[in-house]
Structure formats: structure tokens, C-alpha cells
N, C-alpha and C positions, 0 to 999 in steps of 0.2 A: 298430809301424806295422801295421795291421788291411789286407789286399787286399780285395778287391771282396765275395770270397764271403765274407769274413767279416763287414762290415759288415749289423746289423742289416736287416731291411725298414720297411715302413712300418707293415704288419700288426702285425711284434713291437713296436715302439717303445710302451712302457708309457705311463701318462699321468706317472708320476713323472716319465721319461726327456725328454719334448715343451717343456717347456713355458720354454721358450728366449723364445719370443715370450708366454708368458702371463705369464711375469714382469717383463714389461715395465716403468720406472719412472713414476710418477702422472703426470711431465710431459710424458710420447711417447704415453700414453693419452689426455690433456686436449688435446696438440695435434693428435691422430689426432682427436679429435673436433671440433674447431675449423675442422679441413679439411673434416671431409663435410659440418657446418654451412655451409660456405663453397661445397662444389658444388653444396648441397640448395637454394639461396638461388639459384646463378647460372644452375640448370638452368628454376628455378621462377621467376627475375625477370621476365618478361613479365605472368604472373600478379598477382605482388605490385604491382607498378606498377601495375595497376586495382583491386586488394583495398585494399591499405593506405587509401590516400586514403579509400574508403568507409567502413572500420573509422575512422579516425578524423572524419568527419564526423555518423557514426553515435555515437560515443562523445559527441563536444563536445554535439548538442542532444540526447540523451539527459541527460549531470549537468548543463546552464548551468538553474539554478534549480530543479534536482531538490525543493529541498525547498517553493517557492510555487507550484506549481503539478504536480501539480490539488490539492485541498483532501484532507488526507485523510480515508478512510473507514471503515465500521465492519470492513469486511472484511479490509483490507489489515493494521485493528488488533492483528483477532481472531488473523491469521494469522502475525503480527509479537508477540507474546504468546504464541503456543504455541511460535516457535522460542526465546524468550528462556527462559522458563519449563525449556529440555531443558537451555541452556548454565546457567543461574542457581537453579534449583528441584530440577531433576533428575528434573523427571516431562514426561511425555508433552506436556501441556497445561495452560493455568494453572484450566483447571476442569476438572469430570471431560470425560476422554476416551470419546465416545459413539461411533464409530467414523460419523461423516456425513462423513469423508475419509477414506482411506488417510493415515501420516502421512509419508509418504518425502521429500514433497514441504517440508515447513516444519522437516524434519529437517535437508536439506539446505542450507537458508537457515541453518539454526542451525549448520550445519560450519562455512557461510562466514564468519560473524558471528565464531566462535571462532576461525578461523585466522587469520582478520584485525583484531580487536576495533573491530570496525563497533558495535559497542554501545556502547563507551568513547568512539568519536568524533566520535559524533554527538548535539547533544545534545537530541533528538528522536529517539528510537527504532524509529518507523516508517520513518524515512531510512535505519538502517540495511540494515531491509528491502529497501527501495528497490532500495539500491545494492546488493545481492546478486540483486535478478531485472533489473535493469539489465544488468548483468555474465552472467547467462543470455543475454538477449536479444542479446547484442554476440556470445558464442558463436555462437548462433542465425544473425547475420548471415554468419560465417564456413562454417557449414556451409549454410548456405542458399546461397549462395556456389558450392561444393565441389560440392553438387546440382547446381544449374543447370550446371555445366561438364561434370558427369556423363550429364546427358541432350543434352549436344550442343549447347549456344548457344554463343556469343559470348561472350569475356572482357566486349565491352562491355554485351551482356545480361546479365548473371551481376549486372556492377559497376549494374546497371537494379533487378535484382530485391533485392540486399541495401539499395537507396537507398531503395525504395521502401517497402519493410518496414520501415523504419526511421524514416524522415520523414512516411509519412503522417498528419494529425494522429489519426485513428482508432486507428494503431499503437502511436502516440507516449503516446496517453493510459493504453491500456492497460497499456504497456511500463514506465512509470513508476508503476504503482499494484501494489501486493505480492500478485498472484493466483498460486495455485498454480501456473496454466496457464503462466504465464511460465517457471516450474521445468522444467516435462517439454515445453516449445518443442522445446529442445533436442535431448532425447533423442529425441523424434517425429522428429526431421528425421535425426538419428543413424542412425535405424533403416531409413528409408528409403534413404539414401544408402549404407549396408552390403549392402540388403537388394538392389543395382542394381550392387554388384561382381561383375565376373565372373570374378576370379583367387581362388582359397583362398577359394573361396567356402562349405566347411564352415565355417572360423574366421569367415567375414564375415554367413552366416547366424546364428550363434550370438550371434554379438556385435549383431547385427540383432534377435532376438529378447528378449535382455536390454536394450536399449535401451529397446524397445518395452514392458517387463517395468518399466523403473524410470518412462518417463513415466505408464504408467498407474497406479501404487503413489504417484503424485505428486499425478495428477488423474486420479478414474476416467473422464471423459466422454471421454476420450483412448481408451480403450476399441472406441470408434465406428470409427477406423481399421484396426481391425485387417483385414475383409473385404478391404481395400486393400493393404494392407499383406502379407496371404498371394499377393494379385493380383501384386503386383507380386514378388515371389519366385520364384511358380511363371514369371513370364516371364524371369528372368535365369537362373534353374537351369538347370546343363547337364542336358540328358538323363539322361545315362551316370550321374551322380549325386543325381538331386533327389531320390530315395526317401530318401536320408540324410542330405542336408543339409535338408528338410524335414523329417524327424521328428527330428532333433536340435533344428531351432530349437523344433518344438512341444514338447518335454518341457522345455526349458529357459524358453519362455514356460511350462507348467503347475506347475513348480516355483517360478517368482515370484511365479505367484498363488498356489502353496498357500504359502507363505510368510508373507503375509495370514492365510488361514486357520489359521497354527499359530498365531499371534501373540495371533488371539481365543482359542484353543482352549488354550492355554498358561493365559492367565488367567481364562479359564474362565468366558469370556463368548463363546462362538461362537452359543447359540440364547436364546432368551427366557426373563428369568426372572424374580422378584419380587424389585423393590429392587435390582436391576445393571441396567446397561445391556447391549447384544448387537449383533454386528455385524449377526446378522440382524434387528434392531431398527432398526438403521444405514440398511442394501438396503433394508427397506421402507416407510421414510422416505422414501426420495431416490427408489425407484422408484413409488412406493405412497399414502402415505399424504399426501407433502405437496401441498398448493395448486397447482395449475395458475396460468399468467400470465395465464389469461383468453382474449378471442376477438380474432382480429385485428379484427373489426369495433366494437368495446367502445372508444372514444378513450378512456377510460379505464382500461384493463387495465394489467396489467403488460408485458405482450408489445407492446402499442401503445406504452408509454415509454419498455422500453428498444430496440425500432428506432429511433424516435425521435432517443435519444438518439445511437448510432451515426452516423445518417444526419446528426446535425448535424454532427458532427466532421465526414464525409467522403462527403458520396452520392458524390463523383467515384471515387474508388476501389472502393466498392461495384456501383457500376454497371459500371464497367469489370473490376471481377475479374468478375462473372455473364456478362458479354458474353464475357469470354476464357475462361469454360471454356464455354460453351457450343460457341466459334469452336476450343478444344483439343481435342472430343469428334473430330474429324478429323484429328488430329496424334498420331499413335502413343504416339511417346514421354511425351507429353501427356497422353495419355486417361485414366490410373489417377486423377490430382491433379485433373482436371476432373470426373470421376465422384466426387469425395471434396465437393469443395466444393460441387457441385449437392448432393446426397444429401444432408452434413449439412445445408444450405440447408431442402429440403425436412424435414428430421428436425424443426428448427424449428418446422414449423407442425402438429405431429399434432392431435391434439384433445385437449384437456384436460394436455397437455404443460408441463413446468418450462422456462423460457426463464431459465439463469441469464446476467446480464449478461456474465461474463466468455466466455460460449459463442464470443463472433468469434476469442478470443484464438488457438484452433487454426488458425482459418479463414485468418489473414491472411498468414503464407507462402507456402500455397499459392496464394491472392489474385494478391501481388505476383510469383508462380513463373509463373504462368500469361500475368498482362501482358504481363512480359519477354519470355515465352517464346515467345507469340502473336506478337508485334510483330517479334521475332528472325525466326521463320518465314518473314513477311511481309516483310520485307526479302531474306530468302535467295529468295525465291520472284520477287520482282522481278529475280534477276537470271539468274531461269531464261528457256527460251522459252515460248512457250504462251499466246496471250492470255486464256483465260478464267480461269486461274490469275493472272496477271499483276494481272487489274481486279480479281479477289478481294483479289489482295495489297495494290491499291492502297488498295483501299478501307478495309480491316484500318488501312492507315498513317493515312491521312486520318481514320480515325474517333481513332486514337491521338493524330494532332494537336491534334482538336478537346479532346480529351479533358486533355489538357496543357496547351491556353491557357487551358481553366477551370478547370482546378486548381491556377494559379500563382497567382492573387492569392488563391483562398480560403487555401492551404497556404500563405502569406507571414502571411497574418490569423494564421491559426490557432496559428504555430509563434510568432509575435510575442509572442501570448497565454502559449506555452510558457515562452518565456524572457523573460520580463519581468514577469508577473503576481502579484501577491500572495496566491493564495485562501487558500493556508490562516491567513492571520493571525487571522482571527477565532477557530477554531478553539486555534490558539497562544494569543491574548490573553484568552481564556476559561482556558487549561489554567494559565497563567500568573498568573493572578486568583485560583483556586482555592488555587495555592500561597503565593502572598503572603494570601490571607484569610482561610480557611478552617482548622478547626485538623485535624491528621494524623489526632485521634482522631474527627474528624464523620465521617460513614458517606454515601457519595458516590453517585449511581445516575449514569454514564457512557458515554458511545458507546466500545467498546472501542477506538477509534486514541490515545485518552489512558491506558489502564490503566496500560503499563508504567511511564510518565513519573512517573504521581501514584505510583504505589508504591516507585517510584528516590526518588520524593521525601518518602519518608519515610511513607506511610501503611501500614497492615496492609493487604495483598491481603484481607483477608477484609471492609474498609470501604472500597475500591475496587469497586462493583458493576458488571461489567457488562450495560446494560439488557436483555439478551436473556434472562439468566440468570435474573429477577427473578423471570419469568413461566413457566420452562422445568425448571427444574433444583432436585430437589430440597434436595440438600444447599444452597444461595443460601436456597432459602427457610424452613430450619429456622434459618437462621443471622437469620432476618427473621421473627420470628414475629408480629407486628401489621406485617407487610407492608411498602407504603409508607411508614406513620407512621414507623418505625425510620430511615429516612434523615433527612439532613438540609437536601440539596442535592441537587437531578437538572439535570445538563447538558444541554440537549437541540438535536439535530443534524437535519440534514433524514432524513436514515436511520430515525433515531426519531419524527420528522413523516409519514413514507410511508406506513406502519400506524397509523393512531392505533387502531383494535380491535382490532389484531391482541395487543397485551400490556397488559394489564387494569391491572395494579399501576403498570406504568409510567403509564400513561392518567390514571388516579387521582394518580400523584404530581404529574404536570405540573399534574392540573385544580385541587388542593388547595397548589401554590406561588405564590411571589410572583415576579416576575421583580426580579434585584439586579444584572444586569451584565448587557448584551447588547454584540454585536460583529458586524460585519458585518452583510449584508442579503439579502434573496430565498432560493436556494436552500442560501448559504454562510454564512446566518445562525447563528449560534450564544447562547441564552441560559445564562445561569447562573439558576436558579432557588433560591429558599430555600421549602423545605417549608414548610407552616402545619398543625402536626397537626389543630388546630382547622376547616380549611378555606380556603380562597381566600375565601369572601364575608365570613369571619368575620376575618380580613386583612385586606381592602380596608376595615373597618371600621375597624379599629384603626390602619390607614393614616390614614383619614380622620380621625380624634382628635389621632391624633401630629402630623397637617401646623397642627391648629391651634393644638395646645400649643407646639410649634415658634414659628408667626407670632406668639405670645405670646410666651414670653419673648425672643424676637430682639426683638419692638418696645421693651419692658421694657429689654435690654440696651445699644442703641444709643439710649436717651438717657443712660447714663452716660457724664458728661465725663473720668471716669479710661479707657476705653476707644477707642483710636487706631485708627480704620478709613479705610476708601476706599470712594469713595459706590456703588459696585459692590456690596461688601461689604455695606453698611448694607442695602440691596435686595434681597439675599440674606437676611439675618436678617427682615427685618418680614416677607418672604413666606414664612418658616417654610420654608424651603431649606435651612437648617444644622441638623445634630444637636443634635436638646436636649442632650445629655450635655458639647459644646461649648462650647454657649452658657451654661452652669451652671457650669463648668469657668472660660470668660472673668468671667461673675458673680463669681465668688469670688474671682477676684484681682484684680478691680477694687475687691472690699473691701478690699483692705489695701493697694494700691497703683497705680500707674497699669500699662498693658500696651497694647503697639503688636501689633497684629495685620497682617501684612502681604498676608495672604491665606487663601482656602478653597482650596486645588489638591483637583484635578476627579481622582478614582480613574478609571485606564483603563476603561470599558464603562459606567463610572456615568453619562453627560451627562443624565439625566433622573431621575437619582437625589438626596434628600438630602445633602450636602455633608459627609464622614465623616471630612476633614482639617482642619486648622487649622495656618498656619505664624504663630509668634511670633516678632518679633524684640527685643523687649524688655519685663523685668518691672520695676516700681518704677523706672522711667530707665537700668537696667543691659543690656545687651545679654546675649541667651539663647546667644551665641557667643563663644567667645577661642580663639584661634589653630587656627583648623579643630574644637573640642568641646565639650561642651556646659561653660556657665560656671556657678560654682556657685548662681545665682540659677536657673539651669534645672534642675539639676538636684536641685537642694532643691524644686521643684514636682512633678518626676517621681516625688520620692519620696513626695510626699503625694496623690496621686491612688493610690485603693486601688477594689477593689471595681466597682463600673458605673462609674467614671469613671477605671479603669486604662486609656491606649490600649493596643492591640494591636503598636503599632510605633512607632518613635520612631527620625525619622533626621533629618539635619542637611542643611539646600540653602542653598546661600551663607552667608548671616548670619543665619539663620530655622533652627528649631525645628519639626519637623512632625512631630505628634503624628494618627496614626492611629487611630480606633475602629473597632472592627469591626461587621459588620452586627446589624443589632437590627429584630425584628419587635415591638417594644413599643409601646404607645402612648404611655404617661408614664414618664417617667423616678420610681424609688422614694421 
């Protein structure tokens, strides 16, 4: 038995000697954590009881018909193609990597894709996407959230400003389309919210600055915050510290960007040279060299289309985020997030300035920060004394009233559109066409939100064109050395309609095809085109031959009595509407025996097309079906169609035989 003096101290007690309590067994570990879990939940339940609810109202109209609506686009493709290309290729990007993004941003969507196999389960590819800046954005509302509690509102404002952000249809649209800016939402808001702690505020500056360091390596236009972002630093730094917790966050932000710069520098692409591309190639691109949107006074600019466009989703919210930072420039707390939103506002209109569309995407946080935040104010201020404050506040309220009874029926329209609308089917029943008619080895010119799908589907990426590349990038075009003629099919989307000079080749392909499927209408139109190396007029000619060799032998073949039609059908043939190769194909087995034709079924996109099908349901009196397959009088037919009169597919609908040809710019059949 050891007395008092002999027992070690705490000083001696080695770490070998201690660890009574670190040896603890997994299940007094797992339950110790189940507890703080339990008081971290009951300490924070106030909060969560106005959070939760919004995270999930926020989640439901974000996925209810994530994949019809909006239509997708070339850019959500592009950038949905570069992350597949990192999980699936193993490079950078599925064409060369020109450095016109940092790539941190589609990097990141490609983690999520992979951790989750969002590409497997979806079976549209750009969804994947989707659902990975979806799932940003839902973060976004959480920390958006965590802000607003941070500068002092209201659980019920906080629970104002993540609704708002979320449900506006403005929001909504962008939030659901695959832009970079979706990716570094997050971490912008991350950064601010760290950058506004005022405990362990070295670790929270650091971690503020690397945030700030991943949204911009995401999306450089993210960049533009930073002036604000040091603003609001230098006001939460204690004194006694800001010399070191400011120059830590700044070598940790200078080492993010140089990061960047090893990346180029490593591959040996950092300045300009002959036959590579250069980041400083990149910067003078985006800074420099590209197109301006035009003048705001120009109804035709770019800058005029896509305000425009915005203002259609949402003037209510647009109007009201500008009124409330204006009305924040007098609320403290308020001022750095209403000096961000004026400013980038005005960055907008410089002269001769890039407006790219996704530019609101930063904007609208702090938009719906400021609402909430405004309105919170104004309510706190009603219930101070002071009448001249008091009418201000009131007024602030009254104007946020009016401002809510007009945004309820447009935002009921708008989110209705959300979740219920079909845009992208055209889009789909074009990419869906191509895979059912077209064969893997045709050489495709496409809006990249279909690249990955047609190369999942069997084509060589390197006969998957996408249209930007045609006109841009050399290695595309060594691989197309008579240009447009080398394709065979160009899809064309309203994205590819917006520029018609702006890509020569493409211009040319569309002006030298034939239109063979079209789907949808107006701006969601979508054609499928078949090339005419010869020309378009030199087509529409040989159209015009074929429609009459057509009405020839169709009238020719509906007076054969061995030939069993429906007076539909017969109308169809004398007006030269059915494929000669058909109507030659019915000719010849009307010479050896009789044949019940029970119809022409109409190929999806084709209503104005040629008639490319033909269902049989019997040859010589036999039926072309037995017990669900084909019977051998059908299939002794199948075998003797060789050459022009082989169909392309051959499937079975009820008791019918429906033999597919594919498309033909011929005039007469050989």
C-alpha cells in the first residue's frame, strides 16, 4: 500500500500510465457520443424547429421534376462532361483543357458523382449534375441560415431568408441548371460566416480565407468579393490580434491562388506559346479579348437578353433585393452585403463588359440576406419608441407587404411551371432519335448537354462533336479535315440559334442540311438535321424527285389486289408519303403472294416526314406473329431483304411486324 507521498503526481503520470479513460471500450465511446449528439440537438432545438421545415421545403421544390424543367443547356453539358470525363477518362476535361475556368469547381461535382454514382443513376447525365449543385445549394441554405443568425435577426428571419433563396423562381432556375457558381455558393457564404466569428478567430480567419480560396478556384468571378470580404474581417478582428490573423488568412488565400499558377506552370502552360494553350491565354480571353454583351440600350444585345431573361423569372425579388440594400446601407451589420450587391449591380454595366448569364447566381443570397434582414430591422424598430424611426419602419413593412401580395401569384405560376413542366423533352426525344437511328460510327455535330449520353451510348467521343469545338479548337478540327462535310448529322438547339456567325462551320452545316426529326417549339425547339454534302438546294431537289417517285409507285402499288390496306394508308401511298424502299419491299411480296399491311407508325419527330415504318401482319394468308415472335413466313422475308432494302430495326407490336428503314437523302431508290 503506497501513502500519499508516494503516490505519483499528475506531472509524473506518463501517457503509458493515463490511459484508464482512453481505453475505453467502442460502445461507452459510441454512447458518449450519442449523448452530446443528444444535448447538441436539445441545446439547438429552438433553432432546428425553424431550420428543418425550410431545408426540407427547400429540398422537395428543388428535386419535384429536377429533370423537365428547365430544358437543358449547352453549358450545364459542357460542365457536366468535364466532371464525367475526370471520373470516366481520367483527364481534366473531355477536350483539351484551355484554362477559361479554374477547374476546382467541376472537380468537385465529379467527387460527388463518384461518391455517390450519380452517373449510374441517372439516366440522363446532366441530372447527375444537377443533383450535385442542387445538393450545394441546400448546403447554401443551411449556411445562409447560420449568417443571418450571425448578424443578429430573427430565427423567423434567418427561416425568411433561406425560403427566399430557395423558392424564388429566379433562384430556382439557376439552382437547378449545372453552373459552376452553384459550387463556390457555398464556400462564399462559408467564408463570410467564419470571416464574422469572433472566438478562435486565427482558426476562423484561416478557414475563412481557404473557403474564400476554394469558391474562387470554382468560379473566378467569385473573386469580385473579396474587397468585402477583407471589409468585413478587418471589422470582427480583435485589435490585440488582427495583424496575425490578417496576415495568415492573406498567405493562405496567396497560396490557393498560387496553386493555380503551379498547376499551369507544372504543365508547362503558364504564358503563351505555339500549338498549347496558356493560362495566360485563359485571363486574356475572359479578361481581354472576348465579346462584350453589348449596350444596355441595344434591345438586341446580349446584356438587354439576359436581364431580360432574369426579370422574367422574378422583377419582384430583383426590385426588392435593390431597395433593401439600398435601405441596408444604414443598418451596420448590413452594410458590407448591401455595398457587395450595389457594386457588383453596377460592375454589370461597365462599358464594353462580359455579362455572363450565370453572373446573379453570387447575387442572390445576399438579395434574399438583405430582404430578411431589412424587414427583421423594421419590425425590431416598431417596437422601439421614436416616431420618425417608427414611420420609417412602418413604411419598410408596408412596402414588404405590397411587395409579397405580388409575388404570390407570379411565384405560385412560376414554381407550378417548376414542377410540372416538360421542357426538356424535345431535347430528350431528339437525343433519343439519334440513338435509335443513327448508326454509332455517323460523326454527330451537338449542343454539349447531349455529349456524354450519345458516347454512354455507344459512339467514339471523337464522332460526338461538340458545336463550339468545330469552330474553336484545333485538335476537333484536324480530326474534320473537309470541315462540316465530314459530319453527318448536326442537332441544333436554341444556344446554337443565338450566334448564327458567331461559328462558321457550324453555320454552314445547319445551312447545307436537311431537317429529319424536329421536337418541340419556340425557344425549346430542338432539330435533328442530316447533312447534304452536296448542299441544302441540291437536297430539296432531290427531295423534290423522291416525293414523286414515291407518289408513283404508291399509286402503282395500291391498285394491287394481293395488297390489304386501310383507306388511310392507301392516301398515304398515292401522295408519295411512304418510303420507296417500302413500297418496293410491299411490291414484291405482293408478287408471290398476298400481304395485309396494317399500318405506317409515325417515328417520334418525324410528323412531316416520309413514313420510314411499315407494320405487316400477314404474308401469303399466314400471320408475320406466333406466340409473341416472329413466324417463319416473317422471318424468311427478313432474311431476303439485303442491301437498300435491309430495315434498320425490326421489332414486333402486337400481331404486326414493324420493319424500320433508316433515313435516306436519295432520290430513287437503285
Amino acid at each position: 500500500m503506497s501513502t500519499t507521498l508516494e503516490r505519483p503526481t499528475e506531472s509524473q503520470i506518463t501517457e503509458h500510465e493515463t490511459p484508464q479513460a482512453e481505453h475505453r471500450p467502442p460502445i461507452v465511446v459510441l454512447s458518449q457520443g450519442v449523448r452530446r449528439v443528444g444535448s447538441w440537438i436539445r441545446a439547438n432545438a429552438r433553432d432546428l424547429y425553424w431550420l428543418l421545415p425550410v431545408l426540407l421545403v427547400s429540398t422537395l421544390v428543388s428535386f419535384i421534376n429536377v429533370g423537365g424543367s428547365p430544358q437543358r443547356i449547352d453549358d450545364e453539358g459542357t460542365y457536366t462532361a468535364q466532371a464525367w470525363a475526370v471520373t470516366h477518362l481520367g483527364e481534366l476535361a473531355h477536350y483539351t483543357y484551355w484554362y477559361d475556368h479554374p477547374p476546382l469547381g467541376w472537380l468537385q461535382i465529379a467527387g460527388y458523382t463518384q461518391l455517390t454514382g450519380a452517373f449510374e443513376r441517372w439516366d440522363i447525365s446532366v441530372l447527375a449534375g444537377r443533383e450535385a449543385v442542387l445538393v450545394a445549394s441546400l448546403i447554401a441554405v443551411v449556411l445562409l441560415w447560420a449568417l443571418a443568425r450571425r448578424l443578429g435577426m430573427s430565427r423567423g428571419a434567418a427561416a425568411a431568408t433561406g425560403l427566399l433563396f430557395a423558392l424564388s423562381p429566379l433562384a430556382l432556375q439557376f439552382h437547378r441548371t449545372v453552373y459552376l457558381d452553384n459550387v463556390a455558393v457555398p464556400w462564399l457564404l462559408l467564408a463570410f460566416f467564419l470571416a464574422t466569428n469572433r472566438r478562435g478567430q486565427l482558426a476562423a480567419f484561416a478557414g475563412s480565407a481557404l473557403a474564400f480560396g476554394i469558391a474562387v478556384l470554382s468560379k473566378e468571378t467569385f473573386l469580385l468579393a473579396l474587397p468585402i470580404l477583407i471589409w468585413v474581417m478587418i471589422r470582427s478582428a480583435r485589435r490585440e490580434t488582427r495583424r496575425y490573423t490578417l496576415s495568415v488568412a492573406a498567405s493562405i488565400l496567396t497560396l490557393i491562388g498560387g496553386s493555380y499558377l503551379l498547376l499551369a506552370a507544372v504543365k508547362g502552360e503558364l504564358f503563351s506559346g505555339a500549338g498549347r494553350v496558356s493560362l495566360m491565354d485563359g485571363i486574356t480571353f475572359q479578361l481581354g479579348s472576348r465579346d462584350g454583351s453589348g449596350s444596355i440600350t441595344d434591345p438586341d444585345s446580349l446584356i438587354n437578353r439576359t436581364l431580360g431573361m432574369w426579370w422574367q423569372l422574378d422583377p419582384v425579388f430583383i426590385v426588392a433585393g435593390l431597395l433593401a440594400a439600398v435601405a441596408a446601407l444604414f443598418i451596420a451589420r448590413l452594410r458590407p452585403y448591401a455595398v457587395l450587391v450595389l457594386a457588383m449591380t453596377a460592375f454589370m454595366f461597365r462599358p464594353g463588359g462580359y455579362l455572363p448569364v450565370p453572373y446573379v447566381i453570387m447575387l442572390l443570397p445576399f438579395g434574399a440576406l438583405l430582404i430578411a434582414g431589412v424587414v427583421d430591422a423594421a419590425f425590431a424598430r416598431l417596437r422601439r419608441k421614436g416616431a420618425v424611426r417608427r414611420r420609417l419602419a412602418l413604411g419598410t413593412v408596408v412596402v414588404a407587404s405590397i411587395a409579397a401580395i405580388v409575388a404570390v401569384p407570379l411565384w405560385t405560376t412560376q414554381l407550378r411551371g417548376f414542377v410540372l413542366a416538360d421542357l426538356d423533352q424535345p431535347l430528350r426525344g431528339a437525343q433519343e432519335w439519334l440513338i435509335e437511328n443513327a448508326s454509332t460510327d455517323q460523326r454527330v455535330i451537338v449542343d454539349d448537354a447531349m455529349w456524354v449520353d450519345l458516347v454512354k451510348a455507344g459512339w467514339d467521343r471523337d464522332n460526338v462533336i461538340w458545336y463550339y469545338k468545330l469552330d474553336t479548337d484545333p485538335a476537333v478540327q484536324a480530326q474534320s479535315p473537309n470541315g462540316w462535310r465530314d459530319a453527318d448529322y448536326v442537332v441544333t438547339t436554341d444556344s446554337m440559334r443565338t450566334f448564327p456567325g458567331a461559328f462558321p462551320q457550324v453555320q454552314d452545316a445547319i445551312d447545307n442540311s436537311v431537317v429529319v426529326a424536329s421536337f418541340g417549339a419556340g425557344t425549346q425547339a430542338v432539330e435533328v438535321r442530316r447533312v447534304a454534302v452536296d448542299g441544302a438546294e441540291q437536297a430539296a431537289v432531290s427531295q423534290e424527285d423522291a416525293a414523286a417517285s414515291r407518289a408513283a409507285l404508291g399509286t402503282q402499288l395500291v391498285t394491287n389486289p394481293q395488297v390489304t390496306l386501310q383507306d388511310v394508308d392507301r392516301d398515304r401511298l398515292t401522295a408519295g408519303q411512304v418510303d420507296a424502299r417500302i413500297t418496293a419491299v410491299l411490291g414484291a411480296l405482293a408478287g408471290s403472294g398476298s400481304v395485309t399491311v396494317s399500318g405506317f407508325p409515325i417515328v417520334d419527330g418525324e410528323d412531316d416526314r416520309p413514313f420510314r415504318q411499315v407494320a405487316i401482319s400477314s404474308i401469303g394468308g399466314f400471320p408475320t406473329v406466333a406466340d409473341g415472335a416472329l413466324s417463319d413466313d416473317a422471318r424468311a422475308l427478313v432474311d431476303t431483304l439485303s442491301g437498300t432494302y435491309e430495315p434498320s430495326r425490326i421489332e414486333i407490336e402486337g400481331d404486326s411486324i414493324v420493319l424500320r428503314y433508316p433515313v435516306s437523302l436519295q432520290p430513287t431508290l437503285p
